[in-house]
C-alpha positions in Angstrom: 65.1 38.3 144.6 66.8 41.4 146.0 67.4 42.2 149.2 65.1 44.6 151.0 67.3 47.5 152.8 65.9 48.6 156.1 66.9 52.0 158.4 66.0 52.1 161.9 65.0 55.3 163.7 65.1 56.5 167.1 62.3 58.9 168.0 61.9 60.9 170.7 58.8 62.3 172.0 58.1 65.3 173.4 54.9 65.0 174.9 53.5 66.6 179.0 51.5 63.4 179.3 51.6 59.6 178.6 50.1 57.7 175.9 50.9 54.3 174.5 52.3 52.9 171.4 48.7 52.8 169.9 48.2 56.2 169.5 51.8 57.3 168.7 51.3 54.9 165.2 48.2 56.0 164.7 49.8 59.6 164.8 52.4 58.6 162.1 50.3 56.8 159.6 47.9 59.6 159.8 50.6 62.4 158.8 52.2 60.1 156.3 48.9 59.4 154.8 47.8 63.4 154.5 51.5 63.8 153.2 51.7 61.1 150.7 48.5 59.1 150.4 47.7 55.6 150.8 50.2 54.9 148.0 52.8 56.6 149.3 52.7 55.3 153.0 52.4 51.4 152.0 56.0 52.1 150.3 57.5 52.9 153.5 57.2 49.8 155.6 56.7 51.5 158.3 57.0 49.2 161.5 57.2 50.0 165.4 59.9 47.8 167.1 60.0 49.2 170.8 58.4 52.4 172.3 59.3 52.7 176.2 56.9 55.2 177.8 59.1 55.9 180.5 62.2 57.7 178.1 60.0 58.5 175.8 62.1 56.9 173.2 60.7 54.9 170.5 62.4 52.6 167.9 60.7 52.4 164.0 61.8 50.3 160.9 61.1 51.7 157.7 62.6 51.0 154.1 66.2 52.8 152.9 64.3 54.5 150.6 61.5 56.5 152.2 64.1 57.9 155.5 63.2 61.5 154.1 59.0 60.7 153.8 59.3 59.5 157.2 61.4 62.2 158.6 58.8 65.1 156.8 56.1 63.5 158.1 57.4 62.9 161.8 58.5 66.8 161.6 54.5 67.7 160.7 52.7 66.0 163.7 52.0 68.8 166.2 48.8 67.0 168.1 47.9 63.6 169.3 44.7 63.5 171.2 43.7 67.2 171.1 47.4 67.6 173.0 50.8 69.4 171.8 53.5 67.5 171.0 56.5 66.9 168.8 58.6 63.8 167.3 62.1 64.8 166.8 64.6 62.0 165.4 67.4 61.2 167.6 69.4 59.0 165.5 69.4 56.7 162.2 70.8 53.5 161.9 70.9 50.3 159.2 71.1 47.9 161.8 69.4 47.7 165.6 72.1 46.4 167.3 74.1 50.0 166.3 70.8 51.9 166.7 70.8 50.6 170.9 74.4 50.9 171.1 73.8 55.0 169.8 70.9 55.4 172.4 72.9 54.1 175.4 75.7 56.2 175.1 
């Protein structure tokens, strides 16, 4: 069995007002379902590891192969709850421990 290959992303969120980490997924399965159907957003293995409201910074784990889906689809969400607001990504990394150590600095 082969060995799954996972990226970590660093998102942060440009948002006036605070919402939790419910509606910020909901937000990114929506626009990666309207970009690439059901189909395509199952192969992405989309996960949310950490999201701290205070910095505005959350952390995602996705699959090696779908960092471009995710990044298109990130760059197309303009609205969460009627409200502005954009998703820009900060940083990639393959492991977590490298993906904190990029954030801190």
């Amino acid at each position: 069995m082969k060995r799954l290959k996972r990226r970590y992303l660093a998102l942060v969120v440009d948002f006036g007002g605070v919402f939790g980490s419910k509606e910020l997924m909901d937000a990114v399965w929506s626009a990666i379902s309207k970009l690439y159907g059901e189909y395509g957003a199952s192969r992405t293995g989309l996960t949310l590891i950490d999201y701290d409201v205070e910095r505005r910074i959350a952390v995602v784990r996705i699959l090696h192969t779908a960092v471009d889906m995710v990044r298109a689809a990130l760059a197309s969400i303009t609205k969460i709850d009627d409200k502005p607001v954009a998703i820009h990504v900060l940083t990639v990394s393959g492991t977590i421990r490298a993906l904190y150590k990029k954030i801190k600095q």
